[in-house]
N, CA, C, O and CB atoms as a CASP TS submission, in Angstrom:
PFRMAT TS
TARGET T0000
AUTHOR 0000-0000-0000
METHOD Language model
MODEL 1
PARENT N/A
ATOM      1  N   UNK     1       0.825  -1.200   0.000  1.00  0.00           N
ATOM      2  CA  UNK     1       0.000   0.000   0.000  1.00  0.00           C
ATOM      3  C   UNK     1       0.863   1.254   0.000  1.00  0.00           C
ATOM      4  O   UNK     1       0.508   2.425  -0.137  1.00  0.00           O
ATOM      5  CB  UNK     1      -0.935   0.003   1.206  1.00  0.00           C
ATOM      6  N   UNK     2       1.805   0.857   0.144  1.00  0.00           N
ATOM      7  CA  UNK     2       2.905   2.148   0.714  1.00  0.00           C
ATOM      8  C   UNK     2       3.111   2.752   1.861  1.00  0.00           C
ATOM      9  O   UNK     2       2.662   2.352   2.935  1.00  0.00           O
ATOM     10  CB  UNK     2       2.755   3.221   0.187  1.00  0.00           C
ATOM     11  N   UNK     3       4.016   4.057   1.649  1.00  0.00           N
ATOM     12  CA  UNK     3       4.389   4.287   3.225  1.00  0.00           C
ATOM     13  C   UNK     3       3.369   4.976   4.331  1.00  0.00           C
ATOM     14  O   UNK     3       3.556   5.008   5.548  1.00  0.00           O
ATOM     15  CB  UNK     3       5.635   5.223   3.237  1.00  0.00           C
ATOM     16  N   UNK     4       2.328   5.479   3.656  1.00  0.00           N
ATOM     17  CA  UNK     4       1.744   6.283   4.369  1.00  0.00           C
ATOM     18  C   UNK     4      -0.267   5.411   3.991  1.00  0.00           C
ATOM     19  O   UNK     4      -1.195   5.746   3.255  1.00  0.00           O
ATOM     20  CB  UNK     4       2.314   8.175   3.742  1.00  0.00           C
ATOM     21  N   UNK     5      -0.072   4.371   4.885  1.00  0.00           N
ATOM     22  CA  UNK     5      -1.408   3.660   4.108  1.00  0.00           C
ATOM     23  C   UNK     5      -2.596   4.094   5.160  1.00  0.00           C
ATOM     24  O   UNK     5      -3.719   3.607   5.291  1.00  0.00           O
ATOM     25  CB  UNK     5      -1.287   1.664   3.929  1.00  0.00           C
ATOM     26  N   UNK     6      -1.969   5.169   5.858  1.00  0.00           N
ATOM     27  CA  UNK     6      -3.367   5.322   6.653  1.00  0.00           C
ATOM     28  C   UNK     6      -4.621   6.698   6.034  1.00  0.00           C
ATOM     29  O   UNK     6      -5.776   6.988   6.346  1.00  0.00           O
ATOM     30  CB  UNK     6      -2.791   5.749   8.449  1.00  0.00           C
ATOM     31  N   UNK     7      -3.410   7.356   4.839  1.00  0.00           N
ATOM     32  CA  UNK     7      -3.769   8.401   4.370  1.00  0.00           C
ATOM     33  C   UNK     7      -5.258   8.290   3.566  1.00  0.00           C
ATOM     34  O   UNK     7      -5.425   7.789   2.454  1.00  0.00           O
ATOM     35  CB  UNK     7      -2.647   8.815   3.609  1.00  0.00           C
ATOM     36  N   UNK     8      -6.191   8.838   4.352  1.00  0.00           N
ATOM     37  CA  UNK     8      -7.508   8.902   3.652  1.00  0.00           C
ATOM     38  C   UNK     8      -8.225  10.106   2.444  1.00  0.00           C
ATOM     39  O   UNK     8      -9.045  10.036   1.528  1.00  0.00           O
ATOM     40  CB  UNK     8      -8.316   8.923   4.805  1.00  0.00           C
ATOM     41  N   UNK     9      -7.552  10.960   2.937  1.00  0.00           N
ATOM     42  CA  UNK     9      -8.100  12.177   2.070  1.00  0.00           C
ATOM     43  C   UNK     9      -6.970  13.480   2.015  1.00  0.00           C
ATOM     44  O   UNK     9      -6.327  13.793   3.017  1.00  0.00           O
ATOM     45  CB  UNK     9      -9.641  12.751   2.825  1.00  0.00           C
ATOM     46  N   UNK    10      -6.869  13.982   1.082  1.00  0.00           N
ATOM     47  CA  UNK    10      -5.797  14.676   0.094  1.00  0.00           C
ATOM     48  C   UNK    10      -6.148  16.519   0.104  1.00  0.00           C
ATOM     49  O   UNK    10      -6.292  16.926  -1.049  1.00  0.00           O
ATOM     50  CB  UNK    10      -6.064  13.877  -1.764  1.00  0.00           C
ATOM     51  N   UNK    11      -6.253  17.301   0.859  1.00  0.00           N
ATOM     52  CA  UNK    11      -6.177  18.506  -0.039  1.00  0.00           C
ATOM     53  C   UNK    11      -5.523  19.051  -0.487  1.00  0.00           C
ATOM     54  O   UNK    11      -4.323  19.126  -0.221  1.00  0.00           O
ATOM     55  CB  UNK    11      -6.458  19.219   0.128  1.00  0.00           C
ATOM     56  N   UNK    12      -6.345  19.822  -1.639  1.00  0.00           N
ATOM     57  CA  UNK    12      -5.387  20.418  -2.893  1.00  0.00           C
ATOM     58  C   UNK    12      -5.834  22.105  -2.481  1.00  0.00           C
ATOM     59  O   UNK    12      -6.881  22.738  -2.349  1.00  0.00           O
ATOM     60  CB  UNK    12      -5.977  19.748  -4.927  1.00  0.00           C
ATOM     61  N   UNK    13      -4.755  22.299  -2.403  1.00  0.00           N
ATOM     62  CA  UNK    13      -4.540  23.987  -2.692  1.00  0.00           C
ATOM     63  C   UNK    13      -3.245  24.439  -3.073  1.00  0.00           C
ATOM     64  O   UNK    13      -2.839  25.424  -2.455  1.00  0.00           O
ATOM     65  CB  UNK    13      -4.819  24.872  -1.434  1.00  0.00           C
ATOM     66  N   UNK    14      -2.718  24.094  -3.690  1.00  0.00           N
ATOM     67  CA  UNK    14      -1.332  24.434  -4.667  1.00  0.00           C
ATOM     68  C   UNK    14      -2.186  25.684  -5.530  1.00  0.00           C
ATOM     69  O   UNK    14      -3.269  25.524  -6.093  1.00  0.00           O
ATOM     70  CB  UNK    14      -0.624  22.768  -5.934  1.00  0.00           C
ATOM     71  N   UNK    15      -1.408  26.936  -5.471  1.00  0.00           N
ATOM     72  CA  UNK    15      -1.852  27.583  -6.720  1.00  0.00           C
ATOM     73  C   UNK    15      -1.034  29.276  -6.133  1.00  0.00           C
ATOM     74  O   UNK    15      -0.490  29.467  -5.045  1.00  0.00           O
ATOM     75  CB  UNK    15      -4.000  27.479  -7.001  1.00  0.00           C
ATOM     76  N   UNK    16      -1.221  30.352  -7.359  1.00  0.00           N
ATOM     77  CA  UNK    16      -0.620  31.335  -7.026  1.00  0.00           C
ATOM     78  C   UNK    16      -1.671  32.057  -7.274  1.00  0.00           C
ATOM     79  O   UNK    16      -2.647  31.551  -7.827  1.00  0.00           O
ATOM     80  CB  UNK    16       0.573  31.621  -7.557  1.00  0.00           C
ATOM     81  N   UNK    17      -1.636  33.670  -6.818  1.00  0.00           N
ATOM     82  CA  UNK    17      -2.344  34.396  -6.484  1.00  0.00           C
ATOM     83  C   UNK    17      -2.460  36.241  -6.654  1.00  0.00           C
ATOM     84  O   UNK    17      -2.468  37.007  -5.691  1.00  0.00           O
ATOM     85  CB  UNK    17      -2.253  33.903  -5.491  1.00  0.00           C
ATOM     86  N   UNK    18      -2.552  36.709  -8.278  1.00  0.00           N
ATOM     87  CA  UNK    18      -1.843  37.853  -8.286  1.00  0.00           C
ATOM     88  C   UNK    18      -2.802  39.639  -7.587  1.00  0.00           C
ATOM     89  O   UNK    18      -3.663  39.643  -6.707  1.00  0.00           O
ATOM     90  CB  UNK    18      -1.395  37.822 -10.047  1.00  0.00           C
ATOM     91  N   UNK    19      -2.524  40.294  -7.976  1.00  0.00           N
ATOM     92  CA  UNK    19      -3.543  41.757  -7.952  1.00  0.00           C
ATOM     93  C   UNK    19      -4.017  42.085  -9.134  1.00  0.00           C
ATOM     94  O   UNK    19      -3.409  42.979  -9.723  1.00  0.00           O
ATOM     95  CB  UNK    19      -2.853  43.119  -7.508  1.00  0.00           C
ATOM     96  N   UNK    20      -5.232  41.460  -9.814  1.00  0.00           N
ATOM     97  CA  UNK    20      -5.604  42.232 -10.588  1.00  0.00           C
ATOM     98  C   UNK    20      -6.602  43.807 -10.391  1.00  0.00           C
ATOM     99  O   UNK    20      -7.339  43.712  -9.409  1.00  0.00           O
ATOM    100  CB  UNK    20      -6.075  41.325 -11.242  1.00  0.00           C
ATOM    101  N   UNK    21      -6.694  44.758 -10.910  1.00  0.00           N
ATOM    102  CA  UNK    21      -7.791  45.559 -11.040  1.00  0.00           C
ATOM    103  C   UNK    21      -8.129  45.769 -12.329  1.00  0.00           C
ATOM    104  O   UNK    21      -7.407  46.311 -13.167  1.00  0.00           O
ATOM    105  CB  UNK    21      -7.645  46.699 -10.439  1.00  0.00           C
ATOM    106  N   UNK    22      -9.337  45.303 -12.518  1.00  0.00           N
ATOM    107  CA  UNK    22     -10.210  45.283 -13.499  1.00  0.00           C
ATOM    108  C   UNK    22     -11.515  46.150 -13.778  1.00  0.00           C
ATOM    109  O   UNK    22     -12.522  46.072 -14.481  1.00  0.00           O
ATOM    110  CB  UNK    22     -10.499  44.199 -13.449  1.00  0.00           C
ATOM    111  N   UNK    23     -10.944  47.034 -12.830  1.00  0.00           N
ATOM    112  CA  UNK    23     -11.569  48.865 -12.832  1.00  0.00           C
ATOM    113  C   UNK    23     -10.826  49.493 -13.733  1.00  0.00           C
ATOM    114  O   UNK    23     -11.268  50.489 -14.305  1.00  0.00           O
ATOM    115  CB  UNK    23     -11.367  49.894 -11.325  1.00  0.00           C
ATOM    116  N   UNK    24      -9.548  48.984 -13.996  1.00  0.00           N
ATOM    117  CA  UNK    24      -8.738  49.729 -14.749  1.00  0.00           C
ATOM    118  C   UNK    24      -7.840  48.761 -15.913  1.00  0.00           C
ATOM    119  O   UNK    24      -6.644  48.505 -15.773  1.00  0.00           O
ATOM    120  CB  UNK    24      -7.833  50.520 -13.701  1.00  0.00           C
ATOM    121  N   UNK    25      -8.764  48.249 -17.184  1.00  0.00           N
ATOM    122  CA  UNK    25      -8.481  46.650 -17.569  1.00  0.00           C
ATOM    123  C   UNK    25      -7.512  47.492 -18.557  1.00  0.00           C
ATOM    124  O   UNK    25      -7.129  46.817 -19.511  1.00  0.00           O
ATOM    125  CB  UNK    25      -9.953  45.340 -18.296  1.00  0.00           C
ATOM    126  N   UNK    26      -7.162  48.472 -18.537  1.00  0.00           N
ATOM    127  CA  UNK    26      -5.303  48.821 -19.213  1.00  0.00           C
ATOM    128  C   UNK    26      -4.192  48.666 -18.687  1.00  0.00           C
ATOM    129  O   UNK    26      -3.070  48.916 -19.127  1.00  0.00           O
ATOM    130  CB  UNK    26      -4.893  50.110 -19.488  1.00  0.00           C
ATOM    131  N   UNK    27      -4.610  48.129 -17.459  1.00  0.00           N
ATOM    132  CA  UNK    27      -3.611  47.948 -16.614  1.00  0.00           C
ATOM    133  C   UNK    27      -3.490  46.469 -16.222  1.00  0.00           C
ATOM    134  O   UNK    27      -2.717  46.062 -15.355  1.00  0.00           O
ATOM    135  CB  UNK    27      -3.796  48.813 -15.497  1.00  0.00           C
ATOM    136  N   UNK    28      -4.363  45.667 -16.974  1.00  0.00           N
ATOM    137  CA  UNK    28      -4.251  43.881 -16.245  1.00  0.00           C
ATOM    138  C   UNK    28      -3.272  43.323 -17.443  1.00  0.00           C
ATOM    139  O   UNK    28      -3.493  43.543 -18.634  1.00  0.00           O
ATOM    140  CB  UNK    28      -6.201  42.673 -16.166  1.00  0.00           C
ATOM    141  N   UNK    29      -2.247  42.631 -16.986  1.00  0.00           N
ATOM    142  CA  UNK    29      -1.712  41.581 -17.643  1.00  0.00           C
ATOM    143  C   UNK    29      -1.913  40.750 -17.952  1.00  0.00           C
ATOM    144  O   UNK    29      -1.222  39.870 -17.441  1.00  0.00           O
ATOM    145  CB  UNK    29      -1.170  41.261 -17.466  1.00  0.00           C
ATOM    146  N   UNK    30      -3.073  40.222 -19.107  1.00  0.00           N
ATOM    147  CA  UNK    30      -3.870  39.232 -19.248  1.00  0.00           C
ATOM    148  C   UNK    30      -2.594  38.207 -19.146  1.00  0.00           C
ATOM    149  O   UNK    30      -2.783  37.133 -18.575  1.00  0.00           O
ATOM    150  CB  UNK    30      -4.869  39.282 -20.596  1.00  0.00           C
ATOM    151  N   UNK    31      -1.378  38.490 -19.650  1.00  0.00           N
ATOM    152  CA  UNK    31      -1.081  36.742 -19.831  1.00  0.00           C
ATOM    153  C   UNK    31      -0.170  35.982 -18.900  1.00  0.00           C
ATOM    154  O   UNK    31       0.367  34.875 -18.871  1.00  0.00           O
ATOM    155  CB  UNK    31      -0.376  36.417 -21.235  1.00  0.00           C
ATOM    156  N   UNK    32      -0.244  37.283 -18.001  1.00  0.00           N
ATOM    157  CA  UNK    32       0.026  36.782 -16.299  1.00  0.00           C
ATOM    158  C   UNK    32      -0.913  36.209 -16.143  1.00  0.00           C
ATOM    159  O   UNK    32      -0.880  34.978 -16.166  1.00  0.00           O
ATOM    160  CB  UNK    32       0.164  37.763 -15.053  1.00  0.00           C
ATOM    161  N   UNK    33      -2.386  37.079 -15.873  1.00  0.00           N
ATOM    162  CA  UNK    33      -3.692  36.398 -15.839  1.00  0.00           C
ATOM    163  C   UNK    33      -3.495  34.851 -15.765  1.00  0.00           C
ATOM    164  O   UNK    33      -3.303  34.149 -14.772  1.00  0.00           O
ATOM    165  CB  UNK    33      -4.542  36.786 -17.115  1.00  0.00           C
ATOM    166  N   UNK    34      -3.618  34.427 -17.389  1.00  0.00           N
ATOM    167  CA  UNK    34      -4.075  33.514 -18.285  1.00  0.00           C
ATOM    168  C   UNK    34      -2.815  32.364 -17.512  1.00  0.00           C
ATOM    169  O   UNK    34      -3.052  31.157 -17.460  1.00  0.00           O
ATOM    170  CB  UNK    34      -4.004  34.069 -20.188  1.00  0.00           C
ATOM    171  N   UNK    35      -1.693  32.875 -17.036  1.00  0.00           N
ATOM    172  CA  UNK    35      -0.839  31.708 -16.921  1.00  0.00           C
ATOM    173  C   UNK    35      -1.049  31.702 -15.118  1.00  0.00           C
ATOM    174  O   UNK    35      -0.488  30.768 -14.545  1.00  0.00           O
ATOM    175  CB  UNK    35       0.985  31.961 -17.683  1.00  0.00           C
ATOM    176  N   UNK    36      -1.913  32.811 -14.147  1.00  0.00           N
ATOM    177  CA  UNK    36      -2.116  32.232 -13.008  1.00  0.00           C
ATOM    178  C   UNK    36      -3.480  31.180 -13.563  1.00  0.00           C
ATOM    179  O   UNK    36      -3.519  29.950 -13.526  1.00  0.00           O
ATOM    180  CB  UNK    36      -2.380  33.442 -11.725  1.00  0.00           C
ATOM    181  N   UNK    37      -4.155  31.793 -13.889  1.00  0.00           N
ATOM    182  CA  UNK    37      -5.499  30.288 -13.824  1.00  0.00           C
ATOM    183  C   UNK    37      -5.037  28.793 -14.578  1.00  0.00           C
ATOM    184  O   UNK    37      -5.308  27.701 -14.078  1.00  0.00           O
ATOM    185  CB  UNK    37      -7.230  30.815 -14.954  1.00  0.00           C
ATOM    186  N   UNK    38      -4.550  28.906 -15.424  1.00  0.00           N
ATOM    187  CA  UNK    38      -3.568  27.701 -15.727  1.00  0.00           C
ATOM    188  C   UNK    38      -2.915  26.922 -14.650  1.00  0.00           C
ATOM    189  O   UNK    38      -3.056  25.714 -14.456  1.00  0.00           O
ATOM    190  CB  UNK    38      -2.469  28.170 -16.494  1.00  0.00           C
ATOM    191  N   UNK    39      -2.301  27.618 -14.080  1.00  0.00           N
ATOM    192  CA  UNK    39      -1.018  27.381 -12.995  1.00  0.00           C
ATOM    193  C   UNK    39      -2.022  26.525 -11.764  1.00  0.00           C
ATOM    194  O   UNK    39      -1.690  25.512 -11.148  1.00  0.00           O
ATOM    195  CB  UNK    39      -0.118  29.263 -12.266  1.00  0.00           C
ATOM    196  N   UNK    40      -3.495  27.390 -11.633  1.00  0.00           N
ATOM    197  CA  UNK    40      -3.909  26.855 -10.816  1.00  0.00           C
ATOM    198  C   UNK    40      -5.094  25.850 -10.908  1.00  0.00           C
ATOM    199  O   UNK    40      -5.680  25.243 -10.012  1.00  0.00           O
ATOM    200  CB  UNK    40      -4.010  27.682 -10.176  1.00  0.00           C
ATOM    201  N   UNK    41      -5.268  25.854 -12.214  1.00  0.00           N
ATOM    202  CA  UNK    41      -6.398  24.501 -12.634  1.00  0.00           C
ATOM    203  C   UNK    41      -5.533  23.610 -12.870  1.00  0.00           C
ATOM    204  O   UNK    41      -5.970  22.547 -12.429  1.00  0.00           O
ATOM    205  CB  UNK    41      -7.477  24.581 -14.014  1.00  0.00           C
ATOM    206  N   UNK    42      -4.361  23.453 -13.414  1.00  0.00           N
ATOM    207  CA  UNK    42      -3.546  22.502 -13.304  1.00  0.00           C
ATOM    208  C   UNK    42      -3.136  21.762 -12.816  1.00  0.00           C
ATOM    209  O   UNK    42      -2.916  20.589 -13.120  1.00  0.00           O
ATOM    210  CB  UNK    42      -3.082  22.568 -13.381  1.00  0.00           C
ATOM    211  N   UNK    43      -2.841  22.726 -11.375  1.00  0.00           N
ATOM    212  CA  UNK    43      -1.802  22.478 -10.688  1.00  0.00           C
ATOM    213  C   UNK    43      -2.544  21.365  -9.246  1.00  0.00           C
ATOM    214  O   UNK    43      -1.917  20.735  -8.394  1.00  0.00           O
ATOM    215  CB  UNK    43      -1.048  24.107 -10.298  1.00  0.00           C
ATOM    216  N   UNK    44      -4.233  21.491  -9.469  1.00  0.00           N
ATOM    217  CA  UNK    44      -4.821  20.904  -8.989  1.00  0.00           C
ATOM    218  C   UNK    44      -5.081  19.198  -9.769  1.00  0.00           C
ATOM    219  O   UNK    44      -4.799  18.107  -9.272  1.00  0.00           O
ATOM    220  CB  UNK    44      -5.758  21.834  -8.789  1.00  0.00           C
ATOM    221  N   UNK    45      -5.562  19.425 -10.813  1.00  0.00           N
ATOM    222  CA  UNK    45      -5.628  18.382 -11.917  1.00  0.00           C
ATOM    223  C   UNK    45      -4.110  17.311 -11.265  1.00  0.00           C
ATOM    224  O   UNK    45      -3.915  16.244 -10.683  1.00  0.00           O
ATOM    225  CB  UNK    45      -5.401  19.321 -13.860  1.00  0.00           C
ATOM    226  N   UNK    46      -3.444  18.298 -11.762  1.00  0.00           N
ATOM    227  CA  UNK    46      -1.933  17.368 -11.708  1.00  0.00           C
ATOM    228  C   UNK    46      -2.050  16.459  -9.895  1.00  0.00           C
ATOM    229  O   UNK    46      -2.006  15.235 -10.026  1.00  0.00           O
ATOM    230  CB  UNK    46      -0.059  18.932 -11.793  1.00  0.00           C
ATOM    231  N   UNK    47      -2.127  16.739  -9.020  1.00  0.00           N
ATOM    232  CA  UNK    47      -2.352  16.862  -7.915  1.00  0.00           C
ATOM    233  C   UNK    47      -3.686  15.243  -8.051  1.00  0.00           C
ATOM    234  O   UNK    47      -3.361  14.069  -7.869  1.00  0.00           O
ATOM    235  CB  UNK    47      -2.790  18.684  -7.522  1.00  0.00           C
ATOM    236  N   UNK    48      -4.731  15.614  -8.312  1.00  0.00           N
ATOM    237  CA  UNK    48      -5.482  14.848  -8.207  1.00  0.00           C
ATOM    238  C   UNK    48      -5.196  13.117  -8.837  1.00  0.00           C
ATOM    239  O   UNK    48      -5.309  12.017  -8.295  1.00  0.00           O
ATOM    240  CB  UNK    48      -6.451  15.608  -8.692  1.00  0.00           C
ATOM    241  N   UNK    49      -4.727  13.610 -10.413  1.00  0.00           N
ATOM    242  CA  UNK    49      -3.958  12.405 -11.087  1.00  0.00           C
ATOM    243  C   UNK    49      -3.262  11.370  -9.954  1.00  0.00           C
ATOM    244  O   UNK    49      -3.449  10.178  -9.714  1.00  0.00           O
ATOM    245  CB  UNK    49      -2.696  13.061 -12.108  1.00  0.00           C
ATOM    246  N   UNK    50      -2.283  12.488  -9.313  1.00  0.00           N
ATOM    247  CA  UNK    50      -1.057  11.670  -8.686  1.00  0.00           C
ATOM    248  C   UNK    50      -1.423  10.749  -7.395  1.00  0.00           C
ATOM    249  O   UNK    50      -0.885   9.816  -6.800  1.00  0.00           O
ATOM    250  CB  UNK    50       0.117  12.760  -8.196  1.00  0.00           C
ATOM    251  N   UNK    51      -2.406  11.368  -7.298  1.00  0.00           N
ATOM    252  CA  UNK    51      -2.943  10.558  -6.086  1.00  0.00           C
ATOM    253  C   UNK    51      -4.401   9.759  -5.989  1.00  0.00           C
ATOM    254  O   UNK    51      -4.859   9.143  -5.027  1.00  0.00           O
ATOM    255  CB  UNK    51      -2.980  11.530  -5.011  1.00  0.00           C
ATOM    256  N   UNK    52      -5.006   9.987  -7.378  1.00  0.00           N
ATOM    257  CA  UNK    52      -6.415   8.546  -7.321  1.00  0.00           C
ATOM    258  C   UNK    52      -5.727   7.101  -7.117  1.00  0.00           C
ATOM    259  O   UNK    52      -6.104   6.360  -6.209  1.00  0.00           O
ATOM    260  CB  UNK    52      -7.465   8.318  -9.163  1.00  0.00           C
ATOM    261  N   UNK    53      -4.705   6.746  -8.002  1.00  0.00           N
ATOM    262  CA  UNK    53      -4.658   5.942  -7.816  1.00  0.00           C
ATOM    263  C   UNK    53      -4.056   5.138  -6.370  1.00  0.00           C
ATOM    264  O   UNK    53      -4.393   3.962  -6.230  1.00  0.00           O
ATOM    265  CB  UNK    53      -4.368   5.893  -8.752  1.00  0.00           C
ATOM    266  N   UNK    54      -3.385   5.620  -5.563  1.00  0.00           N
ATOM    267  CA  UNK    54      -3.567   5.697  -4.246  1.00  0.00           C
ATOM    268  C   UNK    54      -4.324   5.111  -3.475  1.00  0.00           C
ATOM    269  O   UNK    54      -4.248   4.138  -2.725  1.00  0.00           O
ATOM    270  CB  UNK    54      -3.745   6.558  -4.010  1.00  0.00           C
ATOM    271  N   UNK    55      -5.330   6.091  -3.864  1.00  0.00           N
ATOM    272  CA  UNK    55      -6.538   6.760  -2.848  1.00  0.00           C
ATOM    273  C   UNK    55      -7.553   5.166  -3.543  1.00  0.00           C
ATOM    274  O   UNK    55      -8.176   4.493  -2.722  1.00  0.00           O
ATOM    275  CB  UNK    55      -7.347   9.091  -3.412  1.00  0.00           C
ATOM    276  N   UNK    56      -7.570   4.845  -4.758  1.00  0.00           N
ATOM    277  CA  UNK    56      -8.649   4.132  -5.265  1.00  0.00           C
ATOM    278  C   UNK    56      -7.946   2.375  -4.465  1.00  0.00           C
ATOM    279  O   UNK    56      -8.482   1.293  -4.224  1.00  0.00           O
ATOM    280  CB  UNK    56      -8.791   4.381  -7.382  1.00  0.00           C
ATOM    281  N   UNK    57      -6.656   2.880  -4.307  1.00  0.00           N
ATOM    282  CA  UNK    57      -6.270   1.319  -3.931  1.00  0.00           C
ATOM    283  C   UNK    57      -7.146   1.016  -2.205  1.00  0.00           C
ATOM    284  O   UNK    57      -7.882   0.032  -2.146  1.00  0.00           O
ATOM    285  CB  UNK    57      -4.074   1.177  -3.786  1.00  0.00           C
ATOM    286  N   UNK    58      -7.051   1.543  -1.451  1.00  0.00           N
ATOM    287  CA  UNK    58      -7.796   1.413  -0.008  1.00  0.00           C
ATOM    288  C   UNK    58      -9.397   0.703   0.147  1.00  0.00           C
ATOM    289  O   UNK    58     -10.085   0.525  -0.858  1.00  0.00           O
ATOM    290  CB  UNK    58      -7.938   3.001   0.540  1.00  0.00           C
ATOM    291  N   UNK    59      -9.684   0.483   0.965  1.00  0.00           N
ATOM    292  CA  UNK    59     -10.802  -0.727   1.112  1.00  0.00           C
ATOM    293  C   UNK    59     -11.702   0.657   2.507  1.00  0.00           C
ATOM    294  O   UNK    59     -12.237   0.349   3.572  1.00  0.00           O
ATOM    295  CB  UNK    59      -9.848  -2.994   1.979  1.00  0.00           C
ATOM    296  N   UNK    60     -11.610   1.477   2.165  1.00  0.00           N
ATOM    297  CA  UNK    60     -12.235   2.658   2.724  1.00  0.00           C
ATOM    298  C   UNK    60     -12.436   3.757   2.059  1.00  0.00           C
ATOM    299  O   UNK    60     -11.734   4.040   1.088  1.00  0.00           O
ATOM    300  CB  UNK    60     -11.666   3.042   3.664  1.00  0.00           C
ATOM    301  N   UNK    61     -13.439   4.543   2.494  1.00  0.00           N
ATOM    302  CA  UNK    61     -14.078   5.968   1.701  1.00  0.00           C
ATOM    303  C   UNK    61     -12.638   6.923   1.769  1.00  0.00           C
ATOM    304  O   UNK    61     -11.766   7.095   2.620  1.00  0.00           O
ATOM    305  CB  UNK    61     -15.718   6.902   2.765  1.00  0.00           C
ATOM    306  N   UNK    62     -12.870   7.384   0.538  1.00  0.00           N
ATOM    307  CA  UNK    62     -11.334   8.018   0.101  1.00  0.00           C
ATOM    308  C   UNK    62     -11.865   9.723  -0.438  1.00  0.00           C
ATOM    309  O   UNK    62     -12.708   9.844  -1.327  1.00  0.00           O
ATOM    310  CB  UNK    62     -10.411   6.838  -1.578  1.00  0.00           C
ATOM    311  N   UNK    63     -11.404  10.605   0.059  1.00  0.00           N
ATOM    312  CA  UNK    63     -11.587  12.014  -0.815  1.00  0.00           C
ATOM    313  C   UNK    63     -10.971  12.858  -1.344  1.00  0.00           C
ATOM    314  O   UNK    63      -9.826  12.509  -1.053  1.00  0.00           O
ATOM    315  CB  UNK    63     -12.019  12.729  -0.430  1.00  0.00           C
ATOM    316  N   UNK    64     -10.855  13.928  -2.048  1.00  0.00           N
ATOM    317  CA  UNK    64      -9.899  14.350  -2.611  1.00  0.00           C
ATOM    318  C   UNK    64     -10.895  15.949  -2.495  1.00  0.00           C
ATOM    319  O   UNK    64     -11.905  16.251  -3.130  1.00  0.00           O
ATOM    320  CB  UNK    64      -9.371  13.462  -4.130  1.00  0.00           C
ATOM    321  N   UNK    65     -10.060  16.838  -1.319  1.00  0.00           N
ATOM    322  CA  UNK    65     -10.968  18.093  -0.808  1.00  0.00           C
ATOM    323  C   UNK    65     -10.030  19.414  -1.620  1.00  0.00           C
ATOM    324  O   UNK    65      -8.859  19.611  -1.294  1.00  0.00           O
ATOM    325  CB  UNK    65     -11.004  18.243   1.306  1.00  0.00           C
ATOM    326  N   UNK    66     -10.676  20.203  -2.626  1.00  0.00           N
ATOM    327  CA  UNK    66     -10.397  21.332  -3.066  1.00  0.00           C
ATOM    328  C   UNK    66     -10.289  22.905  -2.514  1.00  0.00           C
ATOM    329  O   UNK    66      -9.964  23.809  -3.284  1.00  0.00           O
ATOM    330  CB  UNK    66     -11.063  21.241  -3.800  1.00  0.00           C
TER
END
């Protein structure tokens, strides 16, 4: 099962976090933007991958909290 077989449930909060103001959208860096929401739908995705199969091996209710 591995080293840590008591592990039942996983949260994910990996992600970054910038200042936009969008009162003033001449001033937003969309492709900062575009590469934080990436960074952080990903970075969850990636996250979840690495650990179903894990989580699906156990003979108990397993979760994966966002």
């Amino acid at each position: 099962m591995g080293k840590s077989p008591d592990i039942d449930c996983v949260f994910l909060n990996a992600g970054i976090q910038g200042i936009y103001d969008f009162a003033h959208p001449e001033k937003v860096d969309l492709a900062k933007f575009f590469v934080e929401i990436n960074t952080n739908f990903t970075s969850s995705v990636a996250l979840a991958y690495a650990f179903l199969p894990f989580l699906q091996k156990g003979n108990t209710p397993t979760g994966l909290i966002l």
